[in-house]
C-alpha positions in Angstrom: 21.9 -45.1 5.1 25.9 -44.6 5.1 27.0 -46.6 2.5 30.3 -47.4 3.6 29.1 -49.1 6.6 25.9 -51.0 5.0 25.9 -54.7 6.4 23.4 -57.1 5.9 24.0 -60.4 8.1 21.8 -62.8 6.3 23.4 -65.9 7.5 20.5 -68.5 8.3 18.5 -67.3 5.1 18.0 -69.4 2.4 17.4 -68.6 -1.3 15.6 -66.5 -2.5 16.0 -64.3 1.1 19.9 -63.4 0.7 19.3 -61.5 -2.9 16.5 -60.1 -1.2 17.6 -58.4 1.7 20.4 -57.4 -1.1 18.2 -55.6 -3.4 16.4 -53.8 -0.7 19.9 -52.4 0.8 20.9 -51.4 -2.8 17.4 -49.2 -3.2 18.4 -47.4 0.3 22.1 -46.4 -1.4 23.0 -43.8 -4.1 24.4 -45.0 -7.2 28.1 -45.9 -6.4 27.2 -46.7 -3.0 28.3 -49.7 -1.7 26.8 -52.9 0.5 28.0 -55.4 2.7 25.9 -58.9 3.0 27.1 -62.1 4.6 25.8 -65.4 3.5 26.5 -69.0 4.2 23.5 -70.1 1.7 25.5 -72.4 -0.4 23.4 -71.4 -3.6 24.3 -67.4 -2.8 27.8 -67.8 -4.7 25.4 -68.8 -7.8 22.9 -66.1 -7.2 24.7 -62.7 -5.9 27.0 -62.5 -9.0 23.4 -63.5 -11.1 21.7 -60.7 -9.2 24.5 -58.3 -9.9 25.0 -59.0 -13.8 21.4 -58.6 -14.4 21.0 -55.9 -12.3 24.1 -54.0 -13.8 25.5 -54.1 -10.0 29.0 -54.4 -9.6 30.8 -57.4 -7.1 33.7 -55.9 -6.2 34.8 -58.3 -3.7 33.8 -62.0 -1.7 35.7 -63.2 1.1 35.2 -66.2 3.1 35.1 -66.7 6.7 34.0 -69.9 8.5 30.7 -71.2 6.4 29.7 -67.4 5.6 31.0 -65.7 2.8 30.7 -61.8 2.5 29.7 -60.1 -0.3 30.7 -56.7 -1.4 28.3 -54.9 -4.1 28.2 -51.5 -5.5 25.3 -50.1 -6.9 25.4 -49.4 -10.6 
């Protein structure tokens, strides 16, 4: 996978399904490597920065758009 063009579109998904799909791109990236995921699950803005703290991930970034909000995450 190119990790500078890594997006995950799980709009529609609902917890636990957003973190998911995350942690699966992450695996698929080198260390450093970055990846995009958009969610409009309301409970994602608890659980991505959860995710990335216990998983010593780094958000770098969310912007919102609409009902979605896109997440960017390096892998730690």
């Amino acid at each position: 996978m190119e990790h500078e063009s890594d997006i995950i579109d799980a709009r529609g998904l609902r917890c636990p399904l957003p973190v998911l799909r995350l942690r699966k791109a992450l695996l698929q990236v080198a260390p450093g490597g970055e990846v995009r995921l958009w969610a409009d699950d309301p409970i994602a803005v608890i659980d991505i920065p959860h995710f990335c703290a216990e998983e010593s991930h780094e958000l770098r970034e969310t912007q919102s758009e609409g009902d979605a909000t896109l997440y960017v995450v390096r892998r730690g």
